[in-house]
Backbone as CSV, one residue per row, in Angstrom:
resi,resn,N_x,N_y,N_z,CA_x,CA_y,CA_z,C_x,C_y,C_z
1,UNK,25.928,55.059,-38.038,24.711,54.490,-38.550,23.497,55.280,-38.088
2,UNK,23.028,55.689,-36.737,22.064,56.083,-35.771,22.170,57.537,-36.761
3,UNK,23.213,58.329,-37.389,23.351,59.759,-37.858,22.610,59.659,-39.112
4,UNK,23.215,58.429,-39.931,22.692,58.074,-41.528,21.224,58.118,-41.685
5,UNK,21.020,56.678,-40.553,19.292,56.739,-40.273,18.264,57.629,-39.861
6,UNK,18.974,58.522,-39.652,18.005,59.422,-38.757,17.883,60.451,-40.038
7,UNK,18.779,60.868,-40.788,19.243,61.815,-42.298,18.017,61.326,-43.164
8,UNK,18.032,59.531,-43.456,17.439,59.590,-44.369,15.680,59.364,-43.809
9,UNK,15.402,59.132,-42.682,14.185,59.263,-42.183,13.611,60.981,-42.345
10,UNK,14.773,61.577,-42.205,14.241,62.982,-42.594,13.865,63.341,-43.749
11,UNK,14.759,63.016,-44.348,14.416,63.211,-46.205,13.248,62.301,-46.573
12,UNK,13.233,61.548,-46.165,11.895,60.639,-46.137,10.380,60.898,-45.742
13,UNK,10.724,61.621,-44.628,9.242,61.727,-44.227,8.660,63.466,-43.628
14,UNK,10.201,64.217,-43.930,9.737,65.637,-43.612,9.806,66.606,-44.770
15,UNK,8.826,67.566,-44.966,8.839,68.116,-46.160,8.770,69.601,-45.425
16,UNK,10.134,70.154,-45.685,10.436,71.948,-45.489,10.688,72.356,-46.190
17,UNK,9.950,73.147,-47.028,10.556,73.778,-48.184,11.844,75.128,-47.867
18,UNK,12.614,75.309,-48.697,14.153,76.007,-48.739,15.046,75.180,-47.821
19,UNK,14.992,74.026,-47.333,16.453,73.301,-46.521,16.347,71.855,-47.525
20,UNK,17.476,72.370,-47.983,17.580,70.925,-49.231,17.824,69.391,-48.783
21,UNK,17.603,69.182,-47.482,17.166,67.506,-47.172,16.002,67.366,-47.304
22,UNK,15.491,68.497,-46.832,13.372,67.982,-46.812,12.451,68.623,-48.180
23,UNK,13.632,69.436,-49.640,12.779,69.881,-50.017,13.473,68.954,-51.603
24,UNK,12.019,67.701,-51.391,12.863,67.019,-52.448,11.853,66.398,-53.102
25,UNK,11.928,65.989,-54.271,10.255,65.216,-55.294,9.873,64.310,-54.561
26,UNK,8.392,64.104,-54.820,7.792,62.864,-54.439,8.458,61.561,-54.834
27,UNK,8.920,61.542,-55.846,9.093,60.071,-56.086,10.693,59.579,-55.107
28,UNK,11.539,60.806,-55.325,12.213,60.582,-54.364,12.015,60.189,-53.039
29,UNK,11.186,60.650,-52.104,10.961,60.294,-51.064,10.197,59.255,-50.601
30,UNK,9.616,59.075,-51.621,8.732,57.614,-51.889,9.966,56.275,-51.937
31,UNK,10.700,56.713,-52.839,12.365,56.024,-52.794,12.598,55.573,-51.333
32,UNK,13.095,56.469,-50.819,13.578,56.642,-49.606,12.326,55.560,-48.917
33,UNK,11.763,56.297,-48.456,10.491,55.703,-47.695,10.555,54.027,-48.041
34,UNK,10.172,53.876,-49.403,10.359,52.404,-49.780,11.868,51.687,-49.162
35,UNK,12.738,52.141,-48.913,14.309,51.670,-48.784,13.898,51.276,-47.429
36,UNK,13.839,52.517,-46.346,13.440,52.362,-45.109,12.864,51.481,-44.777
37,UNK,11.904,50.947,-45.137,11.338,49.885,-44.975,11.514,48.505,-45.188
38,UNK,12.435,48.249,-46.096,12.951,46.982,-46.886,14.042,47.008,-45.889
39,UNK,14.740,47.820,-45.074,15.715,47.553,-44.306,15.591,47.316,-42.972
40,UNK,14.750,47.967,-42.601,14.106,47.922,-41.286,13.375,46.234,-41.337
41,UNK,13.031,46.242,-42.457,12.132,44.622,-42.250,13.207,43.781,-42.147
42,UNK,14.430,43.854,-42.763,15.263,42.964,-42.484,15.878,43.064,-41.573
43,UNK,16.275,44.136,-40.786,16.664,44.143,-39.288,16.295,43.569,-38.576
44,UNK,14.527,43.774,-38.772,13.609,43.201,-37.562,13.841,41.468,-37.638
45,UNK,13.858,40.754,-38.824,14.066,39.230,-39.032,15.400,39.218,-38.009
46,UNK,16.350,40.008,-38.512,18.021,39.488,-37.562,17.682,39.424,-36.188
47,UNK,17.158,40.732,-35.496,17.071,41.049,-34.475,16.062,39.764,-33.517
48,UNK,14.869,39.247,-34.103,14.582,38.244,-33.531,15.551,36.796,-33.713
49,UNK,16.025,36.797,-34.559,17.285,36.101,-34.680,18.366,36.078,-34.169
50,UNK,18.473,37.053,-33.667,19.593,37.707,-32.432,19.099,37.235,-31.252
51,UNK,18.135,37.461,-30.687,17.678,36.653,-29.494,17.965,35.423,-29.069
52,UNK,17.250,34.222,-30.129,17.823,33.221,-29.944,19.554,33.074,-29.949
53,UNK,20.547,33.680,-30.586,21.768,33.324,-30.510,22.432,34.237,-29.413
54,UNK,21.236,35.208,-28.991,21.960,36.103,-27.650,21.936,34.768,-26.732
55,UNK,20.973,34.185,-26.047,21.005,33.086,-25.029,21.752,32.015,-25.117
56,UNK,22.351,31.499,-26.677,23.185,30.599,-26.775,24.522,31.279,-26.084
57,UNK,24.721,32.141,-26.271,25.910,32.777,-25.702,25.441,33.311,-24.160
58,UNK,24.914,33.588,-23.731,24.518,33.661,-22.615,24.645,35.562,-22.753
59,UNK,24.421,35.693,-23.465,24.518,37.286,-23.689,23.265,38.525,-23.483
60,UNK,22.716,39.424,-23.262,21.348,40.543,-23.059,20.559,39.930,-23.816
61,UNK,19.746,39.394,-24.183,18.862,38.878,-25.587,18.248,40.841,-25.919
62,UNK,18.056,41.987,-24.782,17.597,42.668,-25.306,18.327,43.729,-25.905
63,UNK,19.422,43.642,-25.421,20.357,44.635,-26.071,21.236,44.238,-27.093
64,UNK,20.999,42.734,-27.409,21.274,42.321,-28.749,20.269,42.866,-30.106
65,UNK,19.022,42.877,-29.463,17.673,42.708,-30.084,18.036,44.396,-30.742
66,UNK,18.084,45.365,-29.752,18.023,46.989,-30.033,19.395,46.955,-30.817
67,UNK,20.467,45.930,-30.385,21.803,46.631,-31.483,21.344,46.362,-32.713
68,UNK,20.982,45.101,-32.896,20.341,44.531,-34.284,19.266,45.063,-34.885
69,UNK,18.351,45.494,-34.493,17.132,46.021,-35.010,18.185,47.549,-35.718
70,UNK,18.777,48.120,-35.013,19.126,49.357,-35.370,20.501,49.451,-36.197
71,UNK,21.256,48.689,-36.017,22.645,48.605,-37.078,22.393,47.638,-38.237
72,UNK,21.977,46.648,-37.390,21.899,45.256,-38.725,22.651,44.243,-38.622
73,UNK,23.005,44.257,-40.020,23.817,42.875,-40.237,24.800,43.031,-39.381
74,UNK,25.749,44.182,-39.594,27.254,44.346,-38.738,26.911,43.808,-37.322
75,UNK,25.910,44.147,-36.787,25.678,43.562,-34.817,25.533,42.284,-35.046
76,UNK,24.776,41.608,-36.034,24.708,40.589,-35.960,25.308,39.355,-36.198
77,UNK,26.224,39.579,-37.034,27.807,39.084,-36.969,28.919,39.369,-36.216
78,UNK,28.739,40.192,-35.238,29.044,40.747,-34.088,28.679,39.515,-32.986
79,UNK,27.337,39.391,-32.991,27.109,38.367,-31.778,27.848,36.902,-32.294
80,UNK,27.145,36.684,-33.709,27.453,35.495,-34.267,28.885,34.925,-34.005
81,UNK,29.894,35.658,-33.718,31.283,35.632,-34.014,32.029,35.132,-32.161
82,UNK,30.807,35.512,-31.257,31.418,35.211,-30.053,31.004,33.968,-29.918
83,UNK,32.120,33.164,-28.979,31.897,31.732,-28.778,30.333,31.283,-27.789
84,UNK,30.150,30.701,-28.285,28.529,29.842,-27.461,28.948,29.072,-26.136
85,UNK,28.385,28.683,-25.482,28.398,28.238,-24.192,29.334,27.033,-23.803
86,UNK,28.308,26.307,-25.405,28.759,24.616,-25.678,30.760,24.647,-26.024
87,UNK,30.523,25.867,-26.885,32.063,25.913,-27.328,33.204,26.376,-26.420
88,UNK,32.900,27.060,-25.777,33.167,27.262,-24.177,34.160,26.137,-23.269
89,UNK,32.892,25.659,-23.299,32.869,24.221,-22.268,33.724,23.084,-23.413
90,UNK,33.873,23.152,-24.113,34.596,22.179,-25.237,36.087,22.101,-25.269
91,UNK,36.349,23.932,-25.334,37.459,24.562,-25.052,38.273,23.938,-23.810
92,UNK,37.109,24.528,-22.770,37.545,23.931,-21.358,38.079,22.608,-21.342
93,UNK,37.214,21.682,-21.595,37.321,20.194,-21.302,39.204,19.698,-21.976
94,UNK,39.528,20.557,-23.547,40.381,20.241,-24.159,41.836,20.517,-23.694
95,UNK,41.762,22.027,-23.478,43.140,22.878,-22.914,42.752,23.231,-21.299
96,UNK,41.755,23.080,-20.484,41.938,22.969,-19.122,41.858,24.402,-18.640
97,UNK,41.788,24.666,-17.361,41.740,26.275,-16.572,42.747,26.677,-17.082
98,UNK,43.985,26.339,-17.038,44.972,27.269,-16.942,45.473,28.008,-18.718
99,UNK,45.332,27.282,-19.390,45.321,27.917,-20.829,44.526,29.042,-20.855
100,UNK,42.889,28.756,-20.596,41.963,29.620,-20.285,41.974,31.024,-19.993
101,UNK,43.150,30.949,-19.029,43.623,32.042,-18.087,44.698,33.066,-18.719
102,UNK,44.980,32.169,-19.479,46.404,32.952,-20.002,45.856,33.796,-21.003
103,UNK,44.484,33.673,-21.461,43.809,34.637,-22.844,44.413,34.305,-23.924
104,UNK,44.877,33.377,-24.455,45.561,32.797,-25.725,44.326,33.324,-26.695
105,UNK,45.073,33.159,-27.858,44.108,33.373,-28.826,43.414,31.719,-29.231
106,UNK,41.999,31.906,-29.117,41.057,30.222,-29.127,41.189,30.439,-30.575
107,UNK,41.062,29.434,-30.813,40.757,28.160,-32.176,39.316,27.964,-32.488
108,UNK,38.325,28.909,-32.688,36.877,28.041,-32.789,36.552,27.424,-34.544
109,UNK,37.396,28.114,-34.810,37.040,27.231,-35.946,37.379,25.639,-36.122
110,UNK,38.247,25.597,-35.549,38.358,23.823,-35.238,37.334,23.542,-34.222
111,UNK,37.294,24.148,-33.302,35.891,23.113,-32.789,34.967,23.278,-32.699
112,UNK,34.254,24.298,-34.107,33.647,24.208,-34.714,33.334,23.170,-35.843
113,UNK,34.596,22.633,-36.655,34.516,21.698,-37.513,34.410,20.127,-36.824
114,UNK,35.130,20.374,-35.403,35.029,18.740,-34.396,33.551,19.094,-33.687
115,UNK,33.022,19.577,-33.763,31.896,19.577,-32.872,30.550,19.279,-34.120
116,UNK,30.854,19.871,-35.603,29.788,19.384,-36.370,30.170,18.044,-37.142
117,UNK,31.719,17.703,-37.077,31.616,16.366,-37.675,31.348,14.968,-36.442
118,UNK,30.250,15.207,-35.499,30.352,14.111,-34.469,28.647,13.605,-34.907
């Protein structure tokens, strides 16, 4: 991603004439430029959005914030996907330390569905 972004920030905003990334029409790069931006704005929404669900998980809120701002959606279904604190402790209360221990594969989608039908 960090290789892609950085490619099309070039074609976007550097103009060298004879190296065929930077020597490209205006409207093209206006393209570009416009894209960059429509994506980046939506990063930036996840990424503060990432914060709040970094602390539900008890996770960096800032190195959620920089994965998200800079990959996107993929980090952010990334965080989304690890269990929260509450679900944790739910786990615990149900199957006890010693299940815990053994690294079984968890179930959150069930207590996910028992925890929103209460």
């Amino acid at each position: 991603h960090f290789i892609g972004a950085i490619s099309v920030i070039i074609m976007a905003f550097v103009e060298y004439p004879g190296f065929p990334l930077t020597n490209l029409p205006s409207p093209l790069r206006g393209a570009f430029q416009g894209g960059l931006v429509a994506v980046y704005l939506i990063n930036a929404v996840l990424a503060v959005l990432a914060i709040f669900k970094a602390q539900e998980r008890k996770q960096p809120s800032v190195l959620w914030f920089v994965k998200t701002f800079t990959i996107g959606g993929l980090a952010f279904d990334q965080l989304t996907q690890l269990p929260t604190t509450e679900q944790i402790e739910l786990l615990k209360n149900k199957k006890g330390k010693r299940s815990i221990k053994k690294k079984e594969k968890l179930n959150f989608e069930e207590i996910n569905f028992r925890h929103k039908s209460r």
